[in-house]
C-alpha positions in Angstrom: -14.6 -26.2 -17.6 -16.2 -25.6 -20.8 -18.6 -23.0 -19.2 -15.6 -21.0 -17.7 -13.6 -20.9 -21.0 -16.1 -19.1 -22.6 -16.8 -17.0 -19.8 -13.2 -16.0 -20.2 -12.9 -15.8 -23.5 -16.1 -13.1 -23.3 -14.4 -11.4 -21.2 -11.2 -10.7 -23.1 -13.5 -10.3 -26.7 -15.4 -7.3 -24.0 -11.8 -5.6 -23.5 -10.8 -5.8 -27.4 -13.8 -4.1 -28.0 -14.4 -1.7 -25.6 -10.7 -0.9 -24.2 -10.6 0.5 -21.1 -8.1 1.6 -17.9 -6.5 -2.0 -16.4 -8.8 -1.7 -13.1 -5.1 -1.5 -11.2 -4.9 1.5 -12.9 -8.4 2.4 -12.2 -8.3 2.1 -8.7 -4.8 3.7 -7.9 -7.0 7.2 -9.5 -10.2 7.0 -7.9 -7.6 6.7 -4.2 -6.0 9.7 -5.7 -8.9 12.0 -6.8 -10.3 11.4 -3.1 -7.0 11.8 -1.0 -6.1 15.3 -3.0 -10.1 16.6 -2.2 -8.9 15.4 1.5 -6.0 17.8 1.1 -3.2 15.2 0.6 -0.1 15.7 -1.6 0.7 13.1 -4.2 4.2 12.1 -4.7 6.4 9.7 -6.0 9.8 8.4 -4.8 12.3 6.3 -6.0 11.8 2.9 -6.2 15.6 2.1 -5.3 16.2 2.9 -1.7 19.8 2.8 0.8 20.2 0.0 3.0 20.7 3.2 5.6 17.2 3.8 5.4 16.3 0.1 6.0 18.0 0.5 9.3 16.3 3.7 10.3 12.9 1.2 10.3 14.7 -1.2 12.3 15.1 -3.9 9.5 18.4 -5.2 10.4 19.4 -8.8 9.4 17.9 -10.3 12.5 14.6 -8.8 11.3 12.2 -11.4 9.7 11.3 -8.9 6.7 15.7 -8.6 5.8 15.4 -12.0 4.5 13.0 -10.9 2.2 14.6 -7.6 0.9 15.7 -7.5 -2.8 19.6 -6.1 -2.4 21.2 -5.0 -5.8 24.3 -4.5 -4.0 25.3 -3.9 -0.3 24.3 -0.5 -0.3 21.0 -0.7 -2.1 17.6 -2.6 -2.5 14.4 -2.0 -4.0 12.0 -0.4 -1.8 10.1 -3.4 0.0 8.1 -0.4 2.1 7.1 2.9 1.1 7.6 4.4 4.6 11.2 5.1 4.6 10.9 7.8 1.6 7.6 9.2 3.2 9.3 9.5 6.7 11.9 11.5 4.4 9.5 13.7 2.6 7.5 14.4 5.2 9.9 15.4 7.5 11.3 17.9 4.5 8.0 19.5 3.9 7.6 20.4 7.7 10.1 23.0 7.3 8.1 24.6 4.9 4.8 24.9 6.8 3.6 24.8 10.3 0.2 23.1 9.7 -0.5 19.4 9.2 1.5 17.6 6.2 -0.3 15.1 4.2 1.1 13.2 1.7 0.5 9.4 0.2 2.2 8.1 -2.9 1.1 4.7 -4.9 3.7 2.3 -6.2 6.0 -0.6 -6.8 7.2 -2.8 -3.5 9.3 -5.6 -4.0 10.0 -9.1 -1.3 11.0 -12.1 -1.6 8.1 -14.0 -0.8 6.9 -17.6 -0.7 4.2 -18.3 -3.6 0.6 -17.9 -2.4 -2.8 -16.6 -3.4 -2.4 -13.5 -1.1 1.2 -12.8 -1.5 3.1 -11.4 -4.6 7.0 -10.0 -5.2 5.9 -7.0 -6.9 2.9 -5.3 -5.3 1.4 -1.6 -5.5 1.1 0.0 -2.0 -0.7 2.7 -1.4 0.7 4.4 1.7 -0.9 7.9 3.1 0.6 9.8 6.1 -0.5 13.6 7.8 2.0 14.4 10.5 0.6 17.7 12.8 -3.4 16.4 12.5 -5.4 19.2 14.6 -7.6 16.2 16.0 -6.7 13.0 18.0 -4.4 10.9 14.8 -6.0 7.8 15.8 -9.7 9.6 14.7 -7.7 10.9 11.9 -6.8 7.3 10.9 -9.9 5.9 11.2 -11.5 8.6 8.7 -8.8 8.0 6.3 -9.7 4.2 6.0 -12.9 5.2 5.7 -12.3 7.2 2.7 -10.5 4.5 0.8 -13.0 1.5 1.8 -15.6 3.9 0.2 -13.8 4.0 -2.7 -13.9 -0.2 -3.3 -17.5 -0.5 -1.8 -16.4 -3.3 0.5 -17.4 -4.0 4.0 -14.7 -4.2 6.5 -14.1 -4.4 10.2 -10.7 -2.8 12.4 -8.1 -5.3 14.5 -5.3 -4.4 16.7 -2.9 -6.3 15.7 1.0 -6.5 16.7 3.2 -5.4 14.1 7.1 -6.8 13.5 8.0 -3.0 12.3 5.3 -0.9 14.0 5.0 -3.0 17.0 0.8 -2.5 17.0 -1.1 -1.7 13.8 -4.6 -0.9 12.9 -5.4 -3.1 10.8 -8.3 -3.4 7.8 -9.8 -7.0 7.7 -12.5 -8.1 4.4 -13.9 -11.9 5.1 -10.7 -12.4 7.1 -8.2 -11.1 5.1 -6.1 -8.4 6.0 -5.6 -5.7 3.3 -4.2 -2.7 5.4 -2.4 -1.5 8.0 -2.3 1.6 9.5 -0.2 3.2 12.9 -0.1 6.4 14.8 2.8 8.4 16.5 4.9 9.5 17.8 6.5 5.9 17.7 9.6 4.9 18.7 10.9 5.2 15.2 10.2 8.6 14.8 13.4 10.0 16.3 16.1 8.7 13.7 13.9 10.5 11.3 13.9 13.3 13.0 10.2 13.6 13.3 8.7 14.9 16.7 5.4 15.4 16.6 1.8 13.1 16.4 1.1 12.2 12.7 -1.2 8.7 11.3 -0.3 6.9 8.7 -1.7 3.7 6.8 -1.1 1.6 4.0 -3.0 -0.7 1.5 -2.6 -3.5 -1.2 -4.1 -2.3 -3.5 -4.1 -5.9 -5.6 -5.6 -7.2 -2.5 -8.2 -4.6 -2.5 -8.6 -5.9 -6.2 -9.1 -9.4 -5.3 -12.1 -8.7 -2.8 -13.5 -6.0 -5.2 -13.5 -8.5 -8.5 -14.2 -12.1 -6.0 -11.2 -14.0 -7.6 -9.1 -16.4 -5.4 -5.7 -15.1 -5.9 -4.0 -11.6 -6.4 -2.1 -13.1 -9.4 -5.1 -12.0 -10.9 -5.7 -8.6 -10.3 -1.8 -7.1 -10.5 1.3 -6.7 -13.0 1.2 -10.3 -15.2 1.7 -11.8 -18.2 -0.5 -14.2 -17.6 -3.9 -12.3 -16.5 -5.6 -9.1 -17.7 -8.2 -7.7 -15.3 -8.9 -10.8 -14.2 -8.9 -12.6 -17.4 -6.7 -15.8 -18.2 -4.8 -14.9 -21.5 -2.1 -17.3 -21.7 
């Protein structure tokens, strides 16, 4: 126990001295310097989304993921996806183009969840999307999650899995743990957001991502706390 003290208290004495970008931080730019060289448009949506839009993605209350919604009233919740407010903006942008649209944002997602090493309330998600690819959108995909595993240097192997939203994902496993999804269309939920055309799509945790990059045990430790910075216990 002594030994790992110090080795924490070295660490926070490192950041005091040499201050530098919280590695959340770090990592949501290096994603976005390489998705805008692939093309992709950053954007960011509001955090607070309509119950309406809940329902477009088939989240009613018999869904499993409704239980674990954060309402603010009965209209209104905060976001526990980014997808609904992508769905929107791409769907928007097609009118103003008739070549592919890509797009991704990074931010906040909010769920209720139960308290684990893997699992927190407020994530960061890093969700990208091109709607119209001019190649097969499952080869698209696969290129995409390419790009961002280069990014965290990790090893990483791809599982069909089935999906309580998506119905089959794509999904990105690191020593077992999954830290993406990903999906292709046209999907049966494309048509209550008016979208009719092939597109691919994926999302990360990026405090997962964290976890596997740094080798610590829990995601408490790599995202928004007041107990750990960068990995460092400071309470």
């Amino acid at each position: 126990m002594s030994d790992l003290v110090s080795v924490n208290e070295r660490s926070i004495k490192g950041m005091i001295e040499a201050p530098r970008q919280h590695y959340l931080t770090k990592l949501e730019s290096d994603i976005s310097n390489v998705l805008i060289s692939k093309g992709f448009i950053e954007v960011r949506t509001p955090t607070m989304i309509s119950a309406a839009s809940l329902e477009k993605m088939t989240i009613t209350p018999e869904h499993p993921l409704y239980k674990q919604v954060f309402f603010v009233d009965k209209k209104r919740c905060l976001r526990p996806m980014l997808a609904p407010n992508l769905y929107y903006v791409m769907r928007k942008l097609r009118d103003h183009t008739d070549g592919p649209v890509k797009i991704f944002e990074i931010g906040s997602c909010f769920r209720k969840e139960s308290h684990s090493g893997e699992h927190l309330e407020e994530f960061t998600m890093l969700n990208l999307v091109e709607m119209g690819p001019d190649r097969d959108a499952t080869e698209a995909l696969t290129e995409y999650i390419a790009d961002i595993m280069g990014v965290t240097g990790l090893d990483y192997t791809l599982s069909r899995e089935e999906s309580d939203v998506y119905k089959e994902t794509l999904d990105v496993i690191i020593d077992g743990v999954e830290v993406s999804s990903g999906a292709v269309g046209p999907h049966v939920l494309d048509a209550a957001h008016d979208v009719h055309e092939p597109w691919s799509g994926v999302g990360f945790g990026l405090e997962r991502l964290l976890m596997m990059m740094n080798k610590k045990g829990s995601v408490r430790k790599t995202g928004r706390s007041l107990s750990y910075l960068n990995g460092a216990k400071i309470n």
